[in-house]
N, C-alpha and C positions, 0 to 999 in steps of 0.2 A: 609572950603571947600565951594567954592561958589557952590548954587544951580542954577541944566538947569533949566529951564522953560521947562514945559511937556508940548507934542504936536508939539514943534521945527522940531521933525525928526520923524520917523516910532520907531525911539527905545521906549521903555518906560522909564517913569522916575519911578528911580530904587531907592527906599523907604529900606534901612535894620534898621530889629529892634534886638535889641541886647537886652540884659539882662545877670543876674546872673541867675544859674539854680534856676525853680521855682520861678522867679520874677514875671512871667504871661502874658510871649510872647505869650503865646497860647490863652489865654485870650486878648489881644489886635487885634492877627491874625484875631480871631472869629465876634471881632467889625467891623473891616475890611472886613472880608467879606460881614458881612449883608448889608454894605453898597454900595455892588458890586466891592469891589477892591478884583482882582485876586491876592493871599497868595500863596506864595509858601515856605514851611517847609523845612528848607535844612536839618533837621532829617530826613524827610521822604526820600530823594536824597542819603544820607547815609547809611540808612535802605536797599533802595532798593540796593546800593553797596555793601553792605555785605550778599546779597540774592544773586543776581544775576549775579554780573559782577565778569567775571574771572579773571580779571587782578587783582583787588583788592583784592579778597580770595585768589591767590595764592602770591601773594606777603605778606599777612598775614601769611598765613599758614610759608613761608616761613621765617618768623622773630621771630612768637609767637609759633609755631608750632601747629600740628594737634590738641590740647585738648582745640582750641578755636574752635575750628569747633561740630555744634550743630548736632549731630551724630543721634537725634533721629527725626532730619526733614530732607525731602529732596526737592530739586527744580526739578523743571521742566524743562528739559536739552536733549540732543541727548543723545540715549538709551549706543551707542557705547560707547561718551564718558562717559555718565553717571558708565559704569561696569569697568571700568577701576582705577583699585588699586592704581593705582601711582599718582592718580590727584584724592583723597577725595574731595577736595574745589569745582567741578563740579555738586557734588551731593547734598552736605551738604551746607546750610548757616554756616557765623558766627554766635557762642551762644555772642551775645552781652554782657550778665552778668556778661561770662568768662572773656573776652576781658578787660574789665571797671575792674575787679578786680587784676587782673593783672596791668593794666595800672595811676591808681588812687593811685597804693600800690608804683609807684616806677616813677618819674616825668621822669627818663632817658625814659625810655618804649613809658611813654608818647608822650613823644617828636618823637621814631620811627615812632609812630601809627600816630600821626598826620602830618607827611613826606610821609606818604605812602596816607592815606584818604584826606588830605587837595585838591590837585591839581586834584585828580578825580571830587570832589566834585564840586569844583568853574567851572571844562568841565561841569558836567551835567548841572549846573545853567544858565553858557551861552548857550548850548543848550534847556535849557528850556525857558531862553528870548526870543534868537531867535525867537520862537516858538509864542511868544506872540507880534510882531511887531505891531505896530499900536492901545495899547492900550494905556490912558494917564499916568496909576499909575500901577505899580505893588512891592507890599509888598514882602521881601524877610524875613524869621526868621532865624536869625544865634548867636545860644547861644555866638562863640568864636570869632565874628568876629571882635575885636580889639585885642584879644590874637595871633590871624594869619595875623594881621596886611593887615586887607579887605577892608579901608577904602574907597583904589580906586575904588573898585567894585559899588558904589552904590553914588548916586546923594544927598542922607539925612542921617544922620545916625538919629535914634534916642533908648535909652536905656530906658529901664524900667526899673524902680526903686520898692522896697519891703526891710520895716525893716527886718533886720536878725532874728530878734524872727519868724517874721512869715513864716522867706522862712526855719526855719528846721524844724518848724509845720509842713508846707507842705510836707516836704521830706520825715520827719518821716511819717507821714500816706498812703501818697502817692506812694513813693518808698519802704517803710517800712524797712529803712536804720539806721542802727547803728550810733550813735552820732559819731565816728570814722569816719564812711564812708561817715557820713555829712560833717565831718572836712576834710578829703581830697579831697573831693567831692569840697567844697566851695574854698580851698588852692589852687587846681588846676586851680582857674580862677582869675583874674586879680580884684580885689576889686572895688565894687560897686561907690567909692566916683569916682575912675580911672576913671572907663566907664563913668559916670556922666560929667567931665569934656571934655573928646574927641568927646561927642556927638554936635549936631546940636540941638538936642531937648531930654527932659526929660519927661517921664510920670511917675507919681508917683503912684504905684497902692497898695499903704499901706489900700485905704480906700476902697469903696463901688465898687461895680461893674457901678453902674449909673457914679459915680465921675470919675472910668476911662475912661468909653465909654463918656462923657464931653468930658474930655480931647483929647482921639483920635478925635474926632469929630473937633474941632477947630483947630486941626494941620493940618489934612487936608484939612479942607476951607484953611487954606497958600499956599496949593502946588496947588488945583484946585478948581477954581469959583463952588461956590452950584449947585448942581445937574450934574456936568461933570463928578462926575465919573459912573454913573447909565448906 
């Protein structure tokens, strides 16, 4: 994939970092931002679509049914639709735990939920570029985006790498997930050596924090001259 040159046009140049879950996209985002490049988490575009947006809760509700919906939160919504029985999904978020457990336990599933979240997701992200015209760099984090086959979306890909010992360390403490729910957890995504291979760039974050934030740091002198992105 040839790379724009950022600054060509009012778009931004559109940077996706991928990884396996717990590789340490969130930890590469983090470098990124201190350096002044605008991150934007397509978890959190996610998140906010199973809080908020109707179209998405009820096309859930309608596939997984009501017992993914988190019964004991509610949003913030019109009061009328809000008392209205026949439409939960207006009142309630997705329980995401529910959702993952369900969906992790049976790849068929899988594949509905991400038919249903993938195309909302990729709208908000353009409308969130939009949003940001005229800056040089903008960082996107997308755990699956060569399993949804995202490539065109974005100017660089690049994946972050982590040995497997450490990314079910992480899981295990972090998500405090059953060896089980780590193996379907990891099964569900496309293997590390894969991503490695489709990428434009590699960062290895097996080692130090300093060793990654190196490496972010001289990727980005590639896409823009020192000090352009501040």
């Amino acid at each position: 994939m040839p790379a724009k040159q950022p600054g060509v046009n009012r778009r931004p140049f559109v940077l996706g970092i991928t990884g396996s879950i717990a590789s340490g996209k969130s930890i590469v985002g983090k470098i990124l931002t201190s350096m002044g490049i605008t991150v934007i988490d397509t978890d959190i575009l996610v998140h906010d679509l199973l809080s908020e947006d109707q179209t998405t809760k009820k096309a859930l509700v309608e596939q997984f049914g009501t017992d993914v919906l988190d019964m004991g939160k509610t949003v913030s919504t019109d009061t009328a639709q809000k008392n209205d029985p026949s439409q939960p999904w207006i009142q309630h978020p997705i329980n995401r735990k529910k959702l993952g457990q369900i969906v992790f336990a049976d790849e068929g599933e899988r594949k509905k939920l991400e038919k249903i979240v993938h195309p909302n997701t990729i709208l908000a992200l353009r409308r969130r570029l939009s949003e940001l015209a005229g800056q040089p760099l903008v960082a996107v984090l997308v755990p699956l985006l060569f399993e949804s086959k995202l490539q065109g979306e974005y100017d660089e890909v690049w994946t972050i790498y982590t040995d497997e010992q450490t990314l079910r360390q992480r899981l295990r403490e972090r998500d405090n997930l059953t060896d089980a729910e780590i193996d379907s957890r990891l099964q569900a995504q496309m293997p590390q050596q894969e991503k490695i291979k489709l990428a434009n760039q590699v960062i290895d974050n097996s080692f130090s924090a300093a060793e990654t934030e190196r490496q972010v740091k001289l990727l980005v002198e590639k896409i823009l001259p020192t000090g352009s992105h501040r």
